[in-house]
N, C-alpha and C positions, 0 to 999 in steps of 0.2 A: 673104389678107392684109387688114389692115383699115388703110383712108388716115381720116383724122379722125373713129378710129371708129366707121364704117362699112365695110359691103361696098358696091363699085362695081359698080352695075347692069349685072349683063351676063349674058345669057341665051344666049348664041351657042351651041347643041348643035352647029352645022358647025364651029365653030370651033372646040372642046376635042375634037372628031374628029381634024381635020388635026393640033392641037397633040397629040393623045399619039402621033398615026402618027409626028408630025416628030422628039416626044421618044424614039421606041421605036426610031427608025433615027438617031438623034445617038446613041444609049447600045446598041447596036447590040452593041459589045463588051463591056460592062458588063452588059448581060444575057445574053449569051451566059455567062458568069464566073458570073451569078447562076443560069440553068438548069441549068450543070454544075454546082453545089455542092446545086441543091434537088437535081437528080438522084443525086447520089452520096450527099446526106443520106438519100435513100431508097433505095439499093442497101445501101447501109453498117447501115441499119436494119433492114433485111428479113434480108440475111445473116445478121447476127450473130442476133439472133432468131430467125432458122428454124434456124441450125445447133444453136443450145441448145435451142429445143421439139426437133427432132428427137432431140437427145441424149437427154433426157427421155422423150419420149416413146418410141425405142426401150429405154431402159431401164427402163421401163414394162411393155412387151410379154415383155421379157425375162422379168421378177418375172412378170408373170401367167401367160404358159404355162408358166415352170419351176415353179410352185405349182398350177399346173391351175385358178384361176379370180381374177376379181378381186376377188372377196368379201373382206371384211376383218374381222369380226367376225359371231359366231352365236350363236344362243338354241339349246339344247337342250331337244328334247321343248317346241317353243313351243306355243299356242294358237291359232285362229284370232282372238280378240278382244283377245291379245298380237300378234299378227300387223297388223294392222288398225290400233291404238294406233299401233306403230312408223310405219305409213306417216305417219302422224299427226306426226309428229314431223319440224322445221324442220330440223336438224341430220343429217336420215338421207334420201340422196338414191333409192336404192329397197330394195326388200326382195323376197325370194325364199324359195321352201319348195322343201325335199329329203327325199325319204322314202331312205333304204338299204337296196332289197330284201334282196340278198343277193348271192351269188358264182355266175361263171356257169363250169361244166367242160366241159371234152372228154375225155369218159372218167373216168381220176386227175386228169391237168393241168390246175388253175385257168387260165382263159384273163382273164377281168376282173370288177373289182364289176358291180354292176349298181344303177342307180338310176333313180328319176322325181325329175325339177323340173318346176315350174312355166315360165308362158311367158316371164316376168320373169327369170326363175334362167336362167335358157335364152337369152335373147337377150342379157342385159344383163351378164353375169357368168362365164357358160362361152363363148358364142361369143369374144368377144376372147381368151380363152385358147386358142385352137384355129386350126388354116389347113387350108387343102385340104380345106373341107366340102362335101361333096358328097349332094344327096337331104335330107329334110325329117326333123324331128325325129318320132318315133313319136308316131301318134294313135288306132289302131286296136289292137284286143286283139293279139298275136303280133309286135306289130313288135319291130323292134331295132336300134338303131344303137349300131354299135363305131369304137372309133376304131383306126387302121391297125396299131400296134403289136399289139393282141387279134386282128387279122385273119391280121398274120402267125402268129402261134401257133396260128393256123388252117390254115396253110400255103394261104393265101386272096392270090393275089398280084393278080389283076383281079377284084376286087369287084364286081359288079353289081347295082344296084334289082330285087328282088323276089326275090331267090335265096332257099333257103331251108336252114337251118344247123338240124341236129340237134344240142342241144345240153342240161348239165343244168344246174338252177336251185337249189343251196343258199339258202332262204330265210334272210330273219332271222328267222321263228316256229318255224326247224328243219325245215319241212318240206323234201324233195325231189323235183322234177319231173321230169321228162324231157319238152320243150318242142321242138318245131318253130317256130323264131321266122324272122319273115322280114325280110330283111333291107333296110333303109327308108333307110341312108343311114350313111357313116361320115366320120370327121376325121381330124385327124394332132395328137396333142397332144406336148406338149414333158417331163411330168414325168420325175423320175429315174427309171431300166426297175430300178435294184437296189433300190429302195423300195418304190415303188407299183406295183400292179399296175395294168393299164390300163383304162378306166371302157367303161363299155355305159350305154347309155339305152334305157327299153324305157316306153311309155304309163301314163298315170296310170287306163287302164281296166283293164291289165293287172295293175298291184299292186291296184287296187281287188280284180277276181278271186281276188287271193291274201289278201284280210280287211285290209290297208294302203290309206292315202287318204293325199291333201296335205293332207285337211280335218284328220291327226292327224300332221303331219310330223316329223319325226327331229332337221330343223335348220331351225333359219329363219337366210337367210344375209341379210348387212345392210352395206350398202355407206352409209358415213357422208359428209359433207361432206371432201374432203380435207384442210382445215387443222386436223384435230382427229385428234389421236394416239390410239392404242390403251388407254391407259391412262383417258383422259378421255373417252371415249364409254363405254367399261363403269361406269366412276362416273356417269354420266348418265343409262346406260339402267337402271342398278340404282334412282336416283330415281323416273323416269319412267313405270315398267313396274312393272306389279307381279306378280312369281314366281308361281308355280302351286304349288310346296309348298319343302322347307328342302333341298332340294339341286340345285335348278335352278339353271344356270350360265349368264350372260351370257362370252364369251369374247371380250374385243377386241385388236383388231388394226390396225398403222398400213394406211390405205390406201397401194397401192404409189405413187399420186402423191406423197405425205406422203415415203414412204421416199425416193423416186427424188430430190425437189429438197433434202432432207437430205443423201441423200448427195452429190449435186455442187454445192452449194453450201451447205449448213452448215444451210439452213432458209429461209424464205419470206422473213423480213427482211433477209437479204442478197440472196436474189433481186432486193427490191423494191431495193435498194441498188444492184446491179451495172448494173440497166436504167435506174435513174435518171442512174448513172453516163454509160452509154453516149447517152440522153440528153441530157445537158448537153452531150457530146462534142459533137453534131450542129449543138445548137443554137446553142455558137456556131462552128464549121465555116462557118456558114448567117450567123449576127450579123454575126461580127467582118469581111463582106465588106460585107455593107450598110454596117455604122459607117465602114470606109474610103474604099471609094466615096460616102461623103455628102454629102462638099463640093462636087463638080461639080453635085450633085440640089440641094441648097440654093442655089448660084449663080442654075439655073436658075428656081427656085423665085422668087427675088427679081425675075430679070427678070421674070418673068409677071405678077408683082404692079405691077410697075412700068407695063407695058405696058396695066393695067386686069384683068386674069384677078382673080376673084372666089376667095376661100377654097374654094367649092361646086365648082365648076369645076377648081381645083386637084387637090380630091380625087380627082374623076373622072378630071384626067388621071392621074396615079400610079395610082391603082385598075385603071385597064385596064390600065396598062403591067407593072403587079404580075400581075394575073390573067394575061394573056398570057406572061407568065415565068413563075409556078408552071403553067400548063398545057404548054409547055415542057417545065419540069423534071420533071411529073409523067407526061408520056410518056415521056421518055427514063427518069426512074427506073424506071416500070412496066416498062417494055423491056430495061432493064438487068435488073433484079431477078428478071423471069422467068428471063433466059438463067441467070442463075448460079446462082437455086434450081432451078430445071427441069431445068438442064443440067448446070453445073459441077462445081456439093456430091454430085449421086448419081455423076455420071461418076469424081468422087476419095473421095467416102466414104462410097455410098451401100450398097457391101453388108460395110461395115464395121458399121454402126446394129446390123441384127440378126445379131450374131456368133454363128453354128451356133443361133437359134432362130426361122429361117425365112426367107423370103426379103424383100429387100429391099421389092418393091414393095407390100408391106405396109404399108408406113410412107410415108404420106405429108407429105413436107418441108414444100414449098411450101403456103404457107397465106393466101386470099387477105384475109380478115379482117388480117392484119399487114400484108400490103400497100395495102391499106385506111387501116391506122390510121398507118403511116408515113406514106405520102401525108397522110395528116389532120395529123398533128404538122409536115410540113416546111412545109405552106400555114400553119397557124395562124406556125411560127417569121415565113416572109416576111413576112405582113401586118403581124405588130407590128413587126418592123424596118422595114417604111413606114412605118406613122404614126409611127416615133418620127420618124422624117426630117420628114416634115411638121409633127409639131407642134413640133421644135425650131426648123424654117425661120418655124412660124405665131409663136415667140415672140422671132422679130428684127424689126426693121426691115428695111423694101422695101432700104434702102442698104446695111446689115448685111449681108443675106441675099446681097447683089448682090456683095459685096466680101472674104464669107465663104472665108477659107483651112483651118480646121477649126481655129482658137484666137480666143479673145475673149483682147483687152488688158483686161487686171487692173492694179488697182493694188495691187503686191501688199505695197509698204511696207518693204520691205528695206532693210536699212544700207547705207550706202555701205562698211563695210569686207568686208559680205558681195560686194559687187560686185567690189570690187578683189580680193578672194581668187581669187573666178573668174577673173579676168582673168590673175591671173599663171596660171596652171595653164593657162588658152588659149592665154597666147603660149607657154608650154615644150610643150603637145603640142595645136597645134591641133587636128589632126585627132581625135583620140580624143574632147576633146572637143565637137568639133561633133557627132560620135556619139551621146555622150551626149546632147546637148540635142535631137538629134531626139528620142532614145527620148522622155524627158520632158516633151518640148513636147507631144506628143498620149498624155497620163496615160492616160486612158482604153482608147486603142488598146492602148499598150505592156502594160496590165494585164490587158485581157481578152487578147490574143498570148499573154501568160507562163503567164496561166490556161489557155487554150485546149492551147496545150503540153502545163503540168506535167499537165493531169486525161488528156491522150490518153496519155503516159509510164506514169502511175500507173496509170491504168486497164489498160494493160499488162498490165504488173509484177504487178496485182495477178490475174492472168487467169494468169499464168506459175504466180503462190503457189498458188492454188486449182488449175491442171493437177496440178504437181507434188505439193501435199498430200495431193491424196483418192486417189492413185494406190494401186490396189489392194497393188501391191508392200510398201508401209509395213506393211500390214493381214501379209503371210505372215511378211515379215521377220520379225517380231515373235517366230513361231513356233521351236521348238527344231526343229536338222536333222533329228531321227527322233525319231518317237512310236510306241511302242511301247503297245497298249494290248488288254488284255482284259477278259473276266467271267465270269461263270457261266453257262453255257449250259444250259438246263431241257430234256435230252436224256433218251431211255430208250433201253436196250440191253434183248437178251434174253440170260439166263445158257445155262449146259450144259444146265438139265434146262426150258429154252422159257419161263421165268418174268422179268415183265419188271422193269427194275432202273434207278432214275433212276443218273442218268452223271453225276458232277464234282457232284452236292450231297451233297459230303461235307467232313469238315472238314481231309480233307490236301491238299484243292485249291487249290490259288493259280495264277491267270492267268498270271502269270512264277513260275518256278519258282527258288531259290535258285541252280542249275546254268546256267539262261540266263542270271541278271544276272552272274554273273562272267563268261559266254563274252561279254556286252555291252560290260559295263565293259574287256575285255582288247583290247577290239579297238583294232588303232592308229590312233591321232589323235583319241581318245575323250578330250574336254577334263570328266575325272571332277569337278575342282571346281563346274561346273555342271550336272552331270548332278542333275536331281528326278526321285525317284521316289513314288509315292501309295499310301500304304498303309493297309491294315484289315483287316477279314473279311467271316466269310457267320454268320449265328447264326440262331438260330432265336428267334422273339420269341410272345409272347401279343397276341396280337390281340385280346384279346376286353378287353384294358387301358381303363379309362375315358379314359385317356391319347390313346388312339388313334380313338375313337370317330367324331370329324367326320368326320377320313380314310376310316375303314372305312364309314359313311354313304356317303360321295359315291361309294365304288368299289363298295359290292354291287348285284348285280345284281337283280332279281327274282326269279328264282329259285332265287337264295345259297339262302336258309332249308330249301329241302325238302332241298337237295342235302348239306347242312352235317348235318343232321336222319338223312338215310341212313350219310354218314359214321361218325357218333357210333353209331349204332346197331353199322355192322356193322365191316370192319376196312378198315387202311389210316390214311394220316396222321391225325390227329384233327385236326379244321375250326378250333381255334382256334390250332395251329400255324402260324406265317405266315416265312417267310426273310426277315432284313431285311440290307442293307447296310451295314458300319460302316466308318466312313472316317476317319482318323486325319490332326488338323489342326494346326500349328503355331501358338505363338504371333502372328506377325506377321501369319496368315489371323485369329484371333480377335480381335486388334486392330481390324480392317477390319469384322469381322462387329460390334462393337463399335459403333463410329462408324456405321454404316448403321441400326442398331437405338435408338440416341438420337435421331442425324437426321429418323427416321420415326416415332421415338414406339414400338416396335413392342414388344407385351408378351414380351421375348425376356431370361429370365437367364442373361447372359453370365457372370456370378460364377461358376455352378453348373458351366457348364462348361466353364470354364479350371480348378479346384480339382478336377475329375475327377466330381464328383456327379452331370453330368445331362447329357444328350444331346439334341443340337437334331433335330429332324425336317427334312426337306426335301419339297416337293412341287413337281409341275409343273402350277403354277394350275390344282390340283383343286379347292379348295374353296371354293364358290357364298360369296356375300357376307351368308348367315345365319350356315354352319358357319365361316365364317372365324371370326366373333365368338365365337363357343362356343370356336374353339380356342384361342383368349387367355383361356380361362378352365382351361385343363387345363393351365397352367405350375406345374410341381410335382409332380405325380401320378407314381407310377412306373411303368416302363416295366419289364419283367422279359425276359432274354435268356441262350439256353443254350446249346451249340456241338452242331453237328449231327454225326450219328457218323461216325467213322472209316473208310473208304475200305473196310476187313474188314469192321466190321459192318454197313455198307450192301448188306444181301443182301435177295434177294427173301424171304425169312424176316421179317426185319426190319420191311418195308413191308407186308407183312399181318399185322401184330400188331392185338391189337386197341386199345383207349381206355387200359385200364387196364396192360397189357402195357407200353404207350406210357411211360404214367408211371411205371411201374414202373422201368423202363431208365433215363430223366429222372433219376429220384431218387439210383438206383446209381451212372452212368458223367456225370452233368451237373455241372459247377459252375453253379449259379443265381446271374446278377447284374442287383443292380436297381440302377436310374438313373434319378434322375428328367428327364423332361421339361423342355427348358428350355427348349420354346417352337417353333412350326412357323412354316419363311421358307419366300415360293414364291421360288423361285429363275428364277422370267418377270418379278418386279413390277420397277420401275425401280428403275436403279441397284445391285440388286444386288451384291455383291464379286465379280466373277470368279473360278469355283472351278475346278483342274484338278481333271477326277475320270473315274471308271469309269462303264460305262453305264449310263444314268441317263434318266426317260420317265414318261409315266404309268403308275401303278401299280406303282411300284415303290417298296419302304419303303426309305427312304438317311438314315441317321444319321449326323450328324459328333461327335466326340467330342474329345478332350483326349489326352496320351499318359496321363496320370494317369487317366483314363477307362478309356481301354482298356485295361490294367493291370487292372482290376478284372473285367474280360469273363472271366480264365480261358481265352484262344487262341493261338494263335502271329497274328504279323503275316503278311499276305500280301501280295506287291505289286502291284495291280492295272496301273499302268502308270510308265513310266518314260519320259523324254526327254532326250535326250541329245543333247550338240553334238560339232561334231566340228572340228578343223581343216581351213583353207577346200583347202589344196592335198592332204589327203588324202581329201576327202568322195568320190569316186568308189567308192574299196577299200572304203572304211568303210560306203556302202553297200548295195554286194554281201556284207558279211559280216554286215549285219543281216537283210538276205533269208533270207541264209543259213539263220540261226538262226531266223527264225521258223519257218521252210520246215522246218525239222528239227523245232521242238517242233509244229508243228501234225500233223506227219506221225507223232508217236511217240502223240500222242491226237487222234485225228480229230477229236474234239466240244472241241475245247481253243477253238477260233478268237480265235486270236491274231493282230491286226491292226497293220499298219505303215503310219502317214504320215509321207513324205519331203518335206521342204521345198521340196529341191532339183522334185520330181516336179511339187506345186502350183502352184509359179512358172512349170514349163514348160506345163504342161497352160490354166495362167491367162495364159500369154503372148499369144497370139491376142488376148482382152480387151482387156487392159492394153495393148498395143499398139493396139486399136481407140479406145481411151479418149486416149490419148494425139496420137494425129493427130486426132482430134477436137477437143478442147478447145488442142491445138497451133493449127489451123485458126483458131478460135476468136479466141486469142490474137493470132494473125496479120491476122486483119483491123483487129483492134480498135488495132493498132499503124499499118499501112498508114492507118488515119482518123487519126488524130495527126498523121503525115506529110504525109496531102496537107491535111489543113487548114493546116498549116503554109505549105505550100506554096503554099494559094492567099489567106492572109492577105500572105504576103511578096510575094507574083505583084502582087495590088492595090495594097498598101501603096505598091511601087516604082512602079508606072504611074503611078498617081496623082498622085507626084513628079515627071513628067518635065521640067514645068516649071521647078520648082524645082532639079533639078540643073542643067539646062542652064544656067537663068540663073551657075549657081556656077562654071561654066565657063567664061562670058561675062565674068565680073568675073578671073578669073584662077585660078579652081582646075584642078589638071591631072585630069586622065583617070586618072590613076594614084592620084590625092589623093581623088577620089569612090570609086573601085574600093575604097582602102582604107580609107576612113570606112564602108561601106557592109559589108566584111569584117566591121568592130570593130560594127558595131552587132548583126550576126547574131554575131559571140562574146560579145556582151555577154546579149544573148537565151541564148545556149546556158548561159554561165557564172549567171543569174540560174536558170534551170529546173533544170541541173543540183544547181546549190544544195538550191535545193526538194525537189527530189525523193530529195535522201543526204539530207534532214533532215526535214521535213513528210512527204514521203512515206515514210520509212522508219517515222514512225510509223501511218502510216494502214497500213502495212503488218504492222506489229506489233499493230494493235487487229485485225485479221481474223485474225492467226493466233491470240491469246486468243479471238475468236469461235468461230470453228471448232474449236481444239483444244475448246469446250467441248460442240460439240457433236457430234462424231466421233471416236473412241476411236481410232484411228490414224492419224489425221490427222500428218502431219511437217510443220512448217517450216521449207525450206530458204530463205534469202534468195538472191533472183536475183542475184548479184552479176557474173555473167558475163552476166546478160539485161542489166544495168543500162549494164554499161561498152560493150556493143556499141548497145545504143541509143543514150547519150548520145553515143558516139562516132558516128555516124549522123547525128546532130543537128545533133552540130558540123559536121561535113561538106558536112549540106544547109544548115545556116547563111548558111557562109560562101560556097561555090558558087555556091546557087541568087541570092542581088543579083548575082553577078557574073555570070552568066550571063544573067540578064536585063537589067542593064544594057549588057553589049557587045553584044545584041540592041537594046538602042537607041542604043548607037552608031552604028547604019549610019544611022539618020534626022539629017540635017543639024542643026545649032544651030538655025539658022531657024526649020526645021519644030516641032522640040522647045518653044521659046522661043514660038512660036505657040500652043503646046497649051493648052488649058482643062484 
């Protein structure tokens, strides 16, 4: 304090000793108030943040071992001096080499690939996609390490270091070995067993041996910064890097960190929103106790100045007694935080995280960097809530400070008719409003309370929209109850007389045959007006079309030319025959494919083929970012397509005709239809149209065409796949009668493989999940309400102590017991009626701007409004409103008038 502009000399270090001892046990309960709220602003912190990294982070683990690594984007056939650049690069956190030897058997039965990585690709990339690794990666010529799946097909049930597995080695040069590998060590990885086969790791001395090095690798794998998408690191590294010839392929990919906070929470900027949120929750949790307890600290504040205590002096006593309260509050939160990450979260949802991809303690919650950095946010919230107290004490006067109730006389200039309005409204309900004139007499308090509320409510609410939204459920629903889907299957049989004969490429094949879809369509509760089905053909096309040229680049092989060369020579299909798929698309698809193609600029004429003249190509981001540009130069060019032969002429006779034979047969039984090109979409680039369709991958030619299009092909329609709903109380029967049928057509042609998914089968097989996903972000939720609560609770707690005074005196002049209880009700309904307000209004839009968020950036995102979270909270609210002053005031009923009317 400063008396006529100075500070009063006083130097007494024994004395602001005694004075903060004397202040820290006068406010003894007041800091006890202030350690429980630092301690729970750091339980409340730590929780909710570890239960979300863990979410994360087990969905995280999830993606990488169901993908087999965490690699996210690859250079094909890279260089070392491309290798090298990349490390070079700010935006790309490490980089790895993969050579792919080849396949490794037992006997006939492929048992796994077989590869060399680097120590980088190895540690940084496949270990996290792996558990239960046991023994060191191979570094010696013979070694081998398989991972446990390969082992069983070994019928290898206890594995031991150093065993030794006879086994053979299909290289990728072709060669094959017969190999004694000894066995160095194996894992457990998580990929799908009906896709992949399972990988082996064998030394980079041992492909050296086989004429392969990392110095010449297959893939350079490239793990990016995670706030940068797939789409925008291959635009970067296509800048960056410079290609080795016109069909090298950068291939990017999101990292799974990117995908994981995508999918539960929409993207990084709501992230940085929801923590801000939670946040602001804390801090004033933490404020609004300091703001209400200020007036008794500022009284004091006065006397001390009065008494001679120096500004300097001041500080230090508050500073100790602040430090001595967040070291308080920072043990008991440390204490607390551990019990409930350590303990709690894994005891109720710890082997929920990794749902069937491995065990829990894999995942570590508890993280003590957050506990850390909570601690750090709740000490930085206390200290400024002290100096605001002292410099608002340092900007009154010694007698101010000394006489301070927590309002300064204003003059605030009012009419006398504004005066007399209140007055009458006092005498007809005094009590309500003396209610009000508390809330308003301390603006501040009442404001940051209301605030402190509606953000703990909202923040809620808004944790229920995000549970609810991203629930995988939305994503199956979406789906028809049965999909029904096939293709062409590139099978050979052998005839009567041992000559072999390809199976179903012929032109009376169709996937669904005309006798399934009526046995489909008949079944009961089969809702026909929704039933889609996707149809086109199989033809035969010229590959060797200028039309198609980028495509056929980026897929021949090396040794296409000799093999293509022996073809043409001797007999058998001629090399420039190629099978393409044609796919038959509606207007309302072409419309879509329309708008995607303006949006992006993309040289694609839609004209050509909605009017039937031209057919679009499709690819699965085959082509390197040379031939992309070359193929917006072939829109126009024609495509020529002929129907392959009839089911009779498909004899072994047939398939060893020779070139000319070939064409001969073309000329007689073909209708020749050309079409021109109207342009090739990858169907991976963003935003795509979502297309149902038939199997479809690299390397496979897929035309979409017009019906006017296909009209012109010269073939019957086939229906590749159909989907069908069904009514909800007869999906059981309905079914068992699609099994049925598939069960029957797959059985009447072995090579048919005709495939059924059930809605109903997804939902249940994804329940586990979606259940794990749900008591989590449930959880979540749950705390993030409970901190609303008790900050509520202990803003009210303060608020009413602090007044004991001042009731009692109300009681001294003549107000009843009954008169405070019920002034004290109306003030917590008025509170309740004020948030509640907010939050059906303000909050309902803060709630409406995250569902436009998210709906834009998650394709089946739902928004449901909480409207049964909303009324059980607000009702909650009102409850503790009203309750908790009365409950704490008839706990200060038992202390006499005296006592009370004594109180500071």
């Amino acid at each position: 304090m400063r008396i006529f502009g100075r500070n009063t000399p006083n130097n007494n270090q024994d004395a602001v000793r005694l004075l903060a001892k004397a202040c820290r046990r006068f406010g003894r309960g007041r800091n006890r108030l202030l350690a429980g709220a630092s301690a729970l602003g750091i339980i409340v912190l730590c929780t909710v943040f570890s239960i979300a990294y863990g979410k994360m982070e087990a969905d995280y683990l999830q993606a990488a071992r169901g993908n087999g690594t965490v690699a996210a984007s690859f250079l094909e056939r890279g260089t070392m001096e491309q290798y090298h650049a990349i490390q070079e690069l700010d935006y790309v956190d490490c980089v790895g080499r993969k050579v792919e030897a080849g396949l490794l058997y037992s006997g006939k039965e492929g048992i796994s690939g077989l590869e060399a990585v680097d120590s980088v690709a190895w540690e940084k990339m496949q270990t996290p996609a792996y558990t239960h690794i046991h023994g060191n990666y191979p570094q010696e010529e013979g070694e081998l390490m398989l991972s446990v799946r390969a082992l069983e097909a070994l019928h290898i049930s206890e594995p031991k270091e150093g065993m030794t597995l006879k086994l053979s080695a299909v290289l990728a040069t072709g060669q094959r070995e017969e190999i004694d590998f000894t066995l160095c060590g194996w894992f457990r990885e998580y990929e799908n067993p009906g896709i992949t086969l399972p990988v082996g790791y064998t030394s980079e001395v041992q492909v050296q041996k086989w004429g392969m090095s990392l110095e010449e690798p297959d893939l350079l794998l490239i793990c990016q910064k995670s706030t940068i998408d797939g789409y925008s690191i291959e635009d970067r590294l296509y800048e960056d890097i410079q290609v080795r010839d016109r069909t090298q392929r950068f291939l990017g990919g999101n990292r799974y960190g990117y995908i994981v906070v995508n999918g539960f929470l929409g993207g990084y900027g709501m992230a940085v929103f929801c923590a801000v949120l939670v946040l602001v929750g804390v801090f004033f949790l933490i404020y609004n106790i300091f703001g209400i307890s200020m007036q008794k600290e500022i009284r004091q504040i006065g006397l001390l100045d009065i008494l001679g205590t120096t500004q300097r002096q001041i500080r230090q006593i508050y500073l100790r007694q602040t430090v001595f309260t967040i070291c308080q509050g920072t043990v008991l939160g440390a204490a607390g935080a551990a019990v409930v990450i350590l303990f709690l979260v894994p005891w109720v949802l710890g082997n929920l995280y990794l749902y069937n991809f491995g065990k829990s303690e894999d995942l570590m919650v508890f993280r003590p960097e957050l506990l850390i950095a909570s601690a750090g946010f709740t000490a930085i919230v206390v200290f400024g809530a002290a100096a605001c107290t002292i410099y608002q004490a340092a900007s009154l006067t010694p007698l101010d400070a000394l006489h301070y109730r927590g309002v300064l006389e204003k003059n605030t200039g009012k009419k006398r008719g504004g005066i007399r309005k209140h007055t009458r409204f006092a005498r007809q309900n005094p009590v309500l409003y003396m209610a009000w004139q508390n809330l308003i007499r301390y603006k501040k308090r009442c404001v940051l309370t209301i605030a402190s509320l509606f953000l703990g409510v909202v923040t809620a609410l808004g944790a229920v929209v995000l549970t609810t939204g991203i629930d995988d459920t939305h994503s199956i629903e979406k789906d028809p109850d049965f999909s029904i889907i096939g293709g062409i299957v590139y099978t050979s049989e052998q005839d009567s007389e041992g000559n072999t004969v390809q199976v179903n490429e012929n032109d009376d094949f169709s996937p669904i045959t005309e006798e399934a879809e009526k046995k489909l369509l008949s079944i009961q509760g089969i809702v026909k007006e929704q039933t889609v089905a996707v149809r086109g053909a199989y033809l035969y096309m010229d590959r060797r079309a200028e039309a198609l040229a980028p495509l056929m680049e980026t897929l021949k092989s090396p040794e296409e030319p000799e093999e293509a060369e022996t073809r043409e020579e001797g007999r058998g299909l001629p090399a420039s025959w190629d099978i393409a798929t044609i796919q038959i698309v509606d207007e309302e698809y072409i419309g879509k494919l329309e708008e995607y193609a303006d949006k992006n600029r993309l040289s694609v004429d839609i004209d050509s083929l909605r009017d039937g003249r031209g057919a679009v190509l499709l690819h699965y981001h085959e082509l390197s970012q040379i031939l992309s540009e070359e193929a917006e130069e072939t829109t126009g060019l024609p495509v020529t397509f002929w129907q392959l032969p009839s089911k009779e002429e498909r004899t072994a006779s047939w398939e060893q005709m020779t070139e000319p034979e070939f064409e001969s047969w073309r000329e007689e039984n073909c209708r020749m239809a050309e079409l021109e090109l109207a342009g090739y979409l990858d169907t991976q680039a963003k935003g795509f149209p979502k297309l149902r369709r038939t199997w479809f991958g690299p390397g496979i030619k897929y035309f979409l065409v017009s019906e006017q299009g296909f009209a012109k092909l010269g073939t019957k329609e086939k229906c590749f796949v159909m989907d069908l709903n069904v009514e909800p109380e007869l999906e059981p029967t309905a079914k068992a009668a699609v099994w049925k049928i598939q069960q029957d057509e797959n059985r009447r042609d072995a090579n048919l493989g005709l495939a059924v998914n059930c809605k109903s089968d997804t939902l249940a097989s994804a329940q586990g999940y979606i259940r794990t996903n749900r008591i989590i972000l449930g959880a979540l939720s749950l705390v993030l309400i409970l901190m609303g609560v008790l900050n509520y609770l202990n803003v009210i707690a303060t608020g009413i102590l602090s007044r004991q005074r001042e009731l009692a005196v109300m009681e001294c002049v003549g107000m009843t017991g009954k008169q405070v209880r019920w002034m004290l009700a109306l003030e917590g309904g008025i509170y309740c009626m004020i948030v509640g307000g907010l939050v059906l209004t303000v909050g309902s839009g803060l709630l409406q701007t995250i569902r436009l968020y998210m709906e834009n950036r998650i394709a089946y995102f739902k928004f449901l409004y909480p409207g049964m979270e909303t009324g059980c909270i607000l009702a909650a609210l009102f409850v503790v409103c009203i309750c908790v002053p009365l409950f704490i005031y008839g706990r200060m009923e038992k202390r006499s008038l005296t006592a009370r009317t004594a109180e500071e």
